[in-house]
C-alpha positions as CSV (number, residue, x, y, z in Angstrom):
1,X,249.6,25.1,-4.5
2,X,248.2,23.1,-7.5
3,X,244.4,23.1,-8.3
4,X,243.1,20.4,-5.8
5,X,241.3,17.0,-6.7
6,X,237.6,17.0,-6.8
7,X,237.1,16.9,-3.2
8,X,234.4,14.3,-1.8
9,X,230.8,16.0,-1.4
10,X,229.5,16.0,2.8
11,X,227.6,17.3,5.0
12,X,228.3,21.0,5.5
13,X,227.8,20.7,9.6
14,X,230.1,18.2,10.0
15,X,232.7,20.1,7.6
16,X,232.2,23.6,9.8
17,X,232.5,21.8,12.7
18,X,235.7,20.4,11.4
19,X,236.5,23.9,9.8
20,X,235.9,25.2,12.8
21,X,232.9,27.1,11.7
22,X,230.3,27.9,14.2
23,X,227.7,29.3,12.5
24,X,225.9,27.3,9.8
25,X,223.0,27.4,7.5
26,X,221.4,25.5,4.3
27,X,218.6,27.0,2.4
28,X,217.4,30.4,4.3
29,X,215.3,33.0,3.1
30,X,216.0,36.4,1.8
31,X,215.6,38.6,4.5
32,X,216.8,42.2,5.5
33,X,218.2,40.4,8.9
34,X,220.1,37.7,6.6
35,X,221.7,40.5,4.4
36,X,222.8,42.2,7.4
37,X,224.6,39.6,8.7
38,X,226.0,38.6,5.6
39,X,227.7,42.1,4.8
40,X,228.9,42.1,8.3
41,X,231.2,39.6,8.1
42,X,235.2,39.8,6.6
43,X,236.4,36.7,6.5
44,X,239.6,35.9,3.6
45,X,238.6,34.6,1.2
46,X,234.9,34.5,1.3
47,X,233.2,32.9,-1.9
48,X,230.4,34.0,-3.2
49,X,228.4,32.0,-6.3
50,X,226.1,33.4,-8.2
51,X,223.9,31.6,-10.9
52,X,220.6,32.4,-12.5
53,X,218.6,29.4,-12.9
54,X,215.6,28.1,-14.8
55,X,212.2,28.5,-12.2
56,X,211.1,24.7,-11.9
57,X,210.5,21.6,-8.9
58,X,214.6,21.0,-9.6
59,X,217.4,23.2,-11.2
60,X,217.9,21.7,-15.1
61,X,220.6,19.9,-16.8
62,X,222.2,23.8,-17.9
63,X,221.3,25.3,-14.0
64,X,224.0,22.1,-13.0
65,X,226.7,22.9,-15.6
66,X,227.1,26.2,-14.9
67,X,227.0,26.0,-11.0
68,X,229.7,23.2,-11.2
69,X,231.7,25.0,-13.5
70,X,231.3,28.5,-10.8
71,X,232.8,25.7,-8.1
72,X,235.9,24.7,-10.2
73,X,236.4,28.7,-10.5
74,X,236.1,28.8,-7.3
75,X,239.0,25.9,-6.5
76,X,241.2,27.1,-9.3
77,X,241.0,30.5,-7.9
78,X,241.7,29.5,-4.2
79,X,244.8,27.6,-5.6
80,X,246.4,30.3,-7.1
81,X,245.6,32.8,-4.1
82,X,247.6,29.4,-2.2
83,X,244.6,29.0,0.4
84,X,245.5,26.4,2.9
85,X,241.8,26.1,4.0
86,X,240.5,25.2,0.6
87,X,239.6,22.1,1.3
88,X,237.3,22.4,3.7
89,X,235.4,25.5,2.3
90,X,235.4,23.4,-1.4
91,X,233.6,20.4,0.3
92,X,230.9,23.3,2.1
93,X,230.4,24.3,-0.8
94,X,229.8,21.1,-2.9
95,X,227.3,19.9,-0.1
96,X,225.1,23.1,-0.6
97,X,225.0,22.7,-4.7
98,X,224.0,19.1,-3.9
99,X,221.5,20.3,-1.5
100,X,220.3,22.9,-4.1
101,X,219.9,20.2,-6.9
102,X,217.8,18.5,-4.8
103,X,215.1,21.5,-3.9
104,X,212.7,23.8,-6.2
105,X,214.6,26.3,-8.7
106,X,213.4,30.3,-8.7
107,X,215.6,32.4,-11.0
108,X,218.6,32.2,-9.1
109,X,220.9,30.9,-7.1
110,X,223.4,32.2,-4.4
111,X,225.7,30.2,-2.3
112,X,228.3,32.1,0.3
113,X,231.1,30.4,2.6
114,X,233.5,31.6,4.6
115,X,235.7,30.4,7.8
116,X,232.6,31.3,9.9
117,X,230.1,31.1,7.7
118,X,228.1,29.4,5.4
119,X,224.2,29.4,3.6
120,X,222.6,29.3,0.1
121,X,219.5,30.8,-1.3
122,X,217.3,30.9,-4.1
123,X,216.3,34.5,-5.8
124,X,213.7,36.1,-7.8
125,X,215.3,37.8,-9.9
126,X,218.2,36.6,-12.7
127,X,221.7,37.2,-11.9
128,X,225.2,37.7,-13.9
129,X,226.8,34.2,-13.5
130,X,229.9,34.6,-11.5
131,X,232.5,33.3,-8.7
132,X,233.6,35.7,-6.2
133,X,235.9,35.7,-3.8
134,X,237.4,38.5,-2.0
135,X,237.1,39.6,2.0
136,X,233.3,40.3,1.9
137,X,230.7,38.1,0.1
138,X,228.8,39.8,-2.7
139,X,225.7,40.8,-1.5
140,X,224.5,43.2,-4.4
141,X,222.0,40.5,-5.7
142,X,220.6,40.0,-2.4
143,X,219.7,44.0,-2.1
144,X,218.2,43.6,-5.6
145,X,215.9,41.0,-4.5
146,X,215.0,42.8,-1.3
147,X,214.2,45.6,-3.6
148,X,212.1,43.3,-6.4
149,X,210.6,41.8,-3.3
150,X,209.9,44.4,-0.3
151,X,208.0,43.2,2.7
152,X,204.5,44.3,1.9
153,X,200.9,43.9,3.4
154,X,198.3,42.0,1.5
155,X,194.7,42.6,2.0
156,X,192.3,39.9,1.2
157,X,188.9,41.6,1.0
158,X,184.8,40.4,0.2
159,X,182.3,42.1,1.0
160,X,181.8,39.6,4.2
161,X,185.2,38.8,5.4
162,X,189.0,40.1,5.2
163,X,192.2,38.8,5.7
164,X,195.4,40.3,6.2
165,X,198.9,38.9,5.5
166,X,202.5,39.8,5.7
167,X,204.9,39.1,2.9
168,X,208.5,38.6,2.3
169,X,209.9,37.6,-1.0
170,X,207.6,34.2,-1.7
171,X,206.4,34.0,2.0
172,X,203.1,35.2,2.8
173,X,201.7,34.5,6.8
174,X,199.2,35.2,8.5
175,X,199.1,38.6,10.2
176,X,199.6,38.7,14.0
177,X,196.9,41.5,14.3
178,X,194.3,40.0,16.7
179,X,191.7,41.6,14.7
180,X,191.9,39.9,11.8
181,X,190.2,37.9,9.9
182,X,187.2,39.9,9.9
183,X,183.9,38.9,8.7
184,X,180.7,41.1,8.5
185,X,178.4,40.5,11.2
186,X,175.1,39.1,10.0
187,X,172.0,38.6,11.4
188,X,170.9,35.1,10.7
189,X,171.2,33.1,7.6
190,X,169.0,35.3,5.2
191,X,170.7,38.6,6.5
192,X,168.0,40.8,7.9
193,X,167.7,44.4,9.0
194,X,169.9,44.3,11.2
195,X,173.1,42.7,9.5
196,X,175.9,45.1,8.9
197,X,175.9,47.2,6.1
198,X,178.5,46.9,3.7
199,X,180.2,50.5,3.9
200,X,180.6,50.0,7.9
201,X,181.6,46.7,7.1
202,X,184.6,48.2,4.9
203,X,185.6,50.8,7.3
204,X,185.6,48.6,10.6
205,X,188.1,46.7,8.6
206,X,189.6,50.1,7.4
207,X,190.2,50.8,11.0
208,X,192.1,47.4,11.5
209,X,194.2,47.9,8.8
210,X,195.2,51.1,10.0
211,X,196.5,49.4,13.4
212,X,198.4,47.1,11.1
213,X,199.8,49.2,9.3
214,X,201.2,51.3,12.6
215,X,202.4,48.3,13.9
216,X,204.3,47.1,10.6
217,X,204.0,50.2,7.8
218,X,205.1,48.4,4.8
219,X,203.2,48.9,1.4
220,X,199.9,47.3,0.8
221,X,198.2,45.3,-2.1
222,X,194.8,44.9,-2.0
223,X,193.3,42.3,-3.3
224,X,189.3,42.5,-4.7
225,X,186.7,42.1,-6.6
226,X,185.0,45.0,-7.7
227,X,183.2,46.8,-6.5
228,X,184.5,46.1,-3.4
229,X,188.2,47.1,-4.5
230,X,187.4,50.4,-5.5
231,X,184.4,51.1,-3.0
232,X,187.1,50.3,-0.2
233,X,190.2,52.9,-1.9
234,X,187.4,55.6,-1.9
235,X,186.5,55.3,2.0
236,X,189.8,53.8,3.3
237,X,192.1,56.5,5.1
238,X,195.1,53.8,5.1
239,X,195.8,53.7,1.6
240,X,198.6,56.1,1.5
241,X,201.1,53.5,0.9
242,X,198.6,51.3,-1.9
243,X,201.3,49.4,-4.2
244,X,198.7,48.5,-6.5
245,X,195.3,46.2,-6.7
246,X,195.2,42.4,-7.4
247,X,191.6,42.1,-9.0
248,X,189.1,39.1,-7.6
249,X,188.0,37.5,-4.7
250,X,191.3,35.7,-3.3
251,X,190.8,34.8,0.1
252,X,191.0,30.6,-1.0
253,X,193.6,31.5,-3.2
254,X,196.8,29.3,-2.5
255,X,200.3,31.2,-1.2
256,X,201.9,29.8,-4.2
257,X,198.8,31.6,-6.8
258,X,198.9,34.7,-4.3
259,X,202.5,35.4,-4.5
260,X,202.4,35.2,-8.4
261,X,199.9,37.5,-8.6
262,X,201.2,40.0,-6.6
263,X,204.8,39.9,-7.8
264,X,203.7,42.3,-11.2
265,X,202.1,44.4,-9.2
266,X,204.9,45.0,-6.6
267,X,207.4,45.3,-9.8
268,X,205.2,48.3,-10.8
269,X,205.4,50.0,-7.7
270,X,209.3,49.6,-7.5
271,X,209.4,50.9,-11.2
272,X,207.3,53.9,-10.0
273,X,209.2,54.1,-6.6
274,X,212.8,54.2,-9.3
275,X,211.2,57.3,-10.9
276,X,210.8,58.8,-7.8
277,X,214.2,58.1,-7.3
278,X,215.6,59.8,-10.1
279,X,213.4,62.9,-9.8
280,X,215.2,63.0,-6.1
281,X,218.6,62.9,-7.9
282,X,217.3,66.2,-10.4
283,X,216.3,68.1,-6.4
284,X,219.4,67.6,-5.1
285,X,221.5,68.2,-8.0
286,X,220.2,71.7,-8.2
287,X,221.7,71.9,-4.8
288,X,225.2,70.4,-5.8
289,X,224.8,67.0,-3.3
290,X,225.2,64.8,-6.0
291,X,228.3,62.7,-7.3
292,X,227.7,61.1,-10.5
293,X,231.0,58.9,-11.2
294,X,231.8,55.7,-8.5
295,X,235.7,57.3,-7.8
296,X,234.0,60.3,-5.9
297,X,231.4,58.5,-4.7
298,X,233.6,55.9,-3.0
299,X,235.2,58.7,-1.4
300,X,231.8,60.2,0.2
301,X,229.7,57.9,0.8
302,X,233.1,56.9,3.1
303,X,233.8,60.5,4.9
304,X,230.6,62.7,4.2
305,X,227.0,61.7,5.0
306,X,225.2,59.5,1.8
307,X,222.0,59.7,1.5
308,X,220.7,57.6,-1.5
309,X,222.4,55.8,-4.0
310,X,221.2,55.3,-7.6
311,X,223.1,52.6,-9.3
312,X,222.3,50.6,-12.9
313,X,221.5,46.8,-11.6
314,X,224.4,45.8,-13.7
315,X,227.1,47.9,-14.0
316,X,230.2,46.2,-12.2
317,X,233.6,48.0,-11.4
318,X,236.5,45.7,-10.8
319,X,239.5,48.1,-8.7
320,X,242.2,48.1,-6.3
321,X,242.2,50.1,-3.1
322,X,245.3,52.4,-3.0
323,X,247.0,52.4,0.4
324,X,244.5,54.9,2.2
325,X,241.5,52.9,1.2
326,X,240.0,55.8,-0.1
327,X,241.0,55.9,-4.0
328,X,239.6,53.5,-6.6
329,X,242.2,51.9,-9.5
330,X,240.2,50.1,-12.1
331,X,241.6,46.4,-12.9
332,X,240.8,44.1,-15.7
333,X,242.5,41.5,-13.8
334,X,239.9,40.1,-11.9
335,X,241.4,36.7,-10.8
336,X,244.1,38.9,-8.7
337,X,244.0,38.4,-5.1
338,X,244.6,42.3,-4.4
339,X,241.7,43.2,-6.9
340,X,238.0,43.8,-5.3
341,X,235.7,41.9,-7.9
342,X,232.9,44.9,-8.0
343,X,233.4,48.4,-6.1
344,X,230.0,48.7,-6.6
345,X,228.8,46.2,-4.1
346,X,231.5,47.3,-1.3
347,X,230.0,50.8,-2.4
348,X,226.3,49.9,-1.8
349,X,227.3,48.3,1.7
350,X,229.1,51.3,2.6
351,X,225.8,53.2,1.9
352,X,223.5,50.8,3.4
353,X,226.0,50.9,6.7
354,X,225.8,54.7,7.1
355,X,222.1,54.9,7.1
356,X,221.6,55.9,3.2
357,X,219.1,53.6,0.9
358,X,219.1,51.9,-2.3
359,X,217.9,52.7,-5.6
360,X,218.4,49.7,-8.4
361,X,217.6,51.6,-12.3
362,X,217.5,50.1,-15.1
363,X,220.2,50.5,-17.9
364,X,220.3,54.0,-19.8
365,X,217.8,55.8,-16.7
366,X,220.6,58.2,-15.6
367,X,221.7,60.9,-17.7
368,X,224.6,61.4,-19.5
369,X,225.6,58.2,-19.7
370,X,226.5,57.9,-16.1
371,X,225.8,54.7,-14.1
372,X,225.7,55.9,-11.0
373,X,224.2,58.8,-8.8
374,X,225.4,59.3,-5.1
375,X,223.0,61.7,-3.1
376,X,224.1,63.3,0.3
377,X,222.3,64.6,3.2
378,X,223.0,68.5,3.9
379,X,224.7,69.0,6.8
């Protein structure tokens, strides 16, 4: 099959329809339930495009280059791998860069289509500029960003009113609690006796919180001016979880202002909450449950019971499968159809499908120059 002519640029309904896919998106948000589905599906080929991109109110004249030059990957790799449907998932795939020009621009891209399948997304977080295309869509940059990102609880506290929000990546809404907003109960304009003192103020919304929090335990940032901030960490009992403090009175803030200034704060607590991974890895090596190099991992996190994985954000491991699945041969030749582009994000889903969790380090954090540390439960 020779590399196909630029193929005309539709709508990507009518193509599934025509494909034959029944299940299409465009732009969707990052969400645990979107990754799910995602790493549930087997479908080959299934392309995935990965891009980082220059934040702005439209992808730049560099963000275009290098997404159009991931889609001609893409078409030169489906013609040598002699895909009959290429066609059809080329054309998806141009009408969701088209669509993507066309909207804001975070620090990434990620478009994914498949026979059944198809969405794009913009991420937080930069990516290693690649085309993909193997059985499964590469969904390692997606887990990073639910990990940079982790739904959270934001407080908005004065010393006469709160407000409490969920948030998801750059989404922040309203929480469902019927109890909130709260504001201090005063008596009259010029506050008399009987107004409601500060402190019991702070705790009846202390008690809310804690509801909240039961109902959806995620971490929380409080946002505060002092003294408020600290006057409410010393007498709140739901505090357990605090990811960190966003200083000042935020409650007009807009979503866009909010959501910058708690992304530092919720990169802290991820750094802190990578430390804590690592100190687990030292506890359970001391026990022997840990595997420190992917081949053995790939092996247990398959057959024994994984428990946490520690992997480096970007170390890759092209490989074949030898005939029982179970055995990893590295490849330099990525392009082959037989070759799985990165172990290490069939390896994470394998973890993530078994009930174990994620840990994303920075380069250099494990020891010995490993780049990986496999956990397991005891049995």
């Amino acid at each position: 099959m020779t590399p196909s002519a630029p193929h005309r640029i539709g709508d990507t309904s009518a193509v599934a329809t025509a494909f034959g896919i029944t299940d299409t998106d465009h732009l969707v948000p990052v969400t645990t339930d979107m990754v799910t589905v995602l790493q549930s599906m087997r479908s080959d080929p299934s392309i995935s495009i990965l891009a980082s991109t220059q934040p702005g109110p439209r992808p730049g004249g560099k963000d275009i280059a290098t997404l159009r030059s991931l889609a001609s990957q893409a078409r030169q790799r489906l013609a040598v791998e002699g895909c009959t449907d290429a066609v059809a998932l080329l054309d998806a795939l141009s009408a969701m860069i088209t669509e993507a020009l066309g909207q804001p621009a975070d620090r990434a891209i990620a478009l994914f289509v498949n026979r059944a399948y198809s969405c794009w997304a913009t991420l937080p977080v930069p990516v290693i500029d690649r085309c993909v295309i193997d059985p499964t869509f590469a969904t390692r940059d997606l887990v990073r960003t639910l990990h940079h990102t982790p739904r959270h609880t934001v407080l908005l506290l004065s010393t006469d009113q709160a407000r409490l929000l969920h948030g998801h990546g750059a989404t922040l809404t309203p929480s469902p609690a019927s109890a909130f907003p709260i504001h201090r109960r005063v008596a009259g304009k010029n506050r008399g006796p009987t107004a409601e003192r500060p402190d019991d103020f702070l705790r009846r919304v202390d008690r809310a919180l804690g509801a909240a929090l039961k109902l959806n335990p995620t971490p929380l940032v409080l946002a505060a001016a002092e003294p408020t901030a600290s006057t409410f960490h010393n007498l709140s009992r739901n505090t357990a979880r605090l990811a960190g403090t966003v200083k000042g009175n935020h409650l007009t803030t807009p979503t866009e202002g909010l959501v910058d200034l708690i992304r530092p704060v919720l990169r802290d607590y991820l750094t802190s909450r990578g430390h804590e991974a690592l100190v687990h890895v030292e506890r359970r090596a001391r026990t022997g449950r840990v595997l420190r190099d992917i081949d053995s991992a790939w092996l247990a996190a398959r057959w024994e019971r994984p428990e946490m994985l520690a992997v480096e954000e970007h170390y890759y491991y092209p490989a074949r499968l030898d005939d029982t699945g179970d055995t990893l041969i590295p490849a330099t030749d990525v392009d082959h159809p037989d070759v799985i582009d990165d172990a290490v994000d069939e390896l994470i889903e394998t973890v993530l499908s078994r009930g174990g969790w994620i840990a994303l380090v920075a380069p250099g954090e494990l020891p010995d120059n490993t780049h990986l540390a496999l956990t397991l439960r005891s049995h």
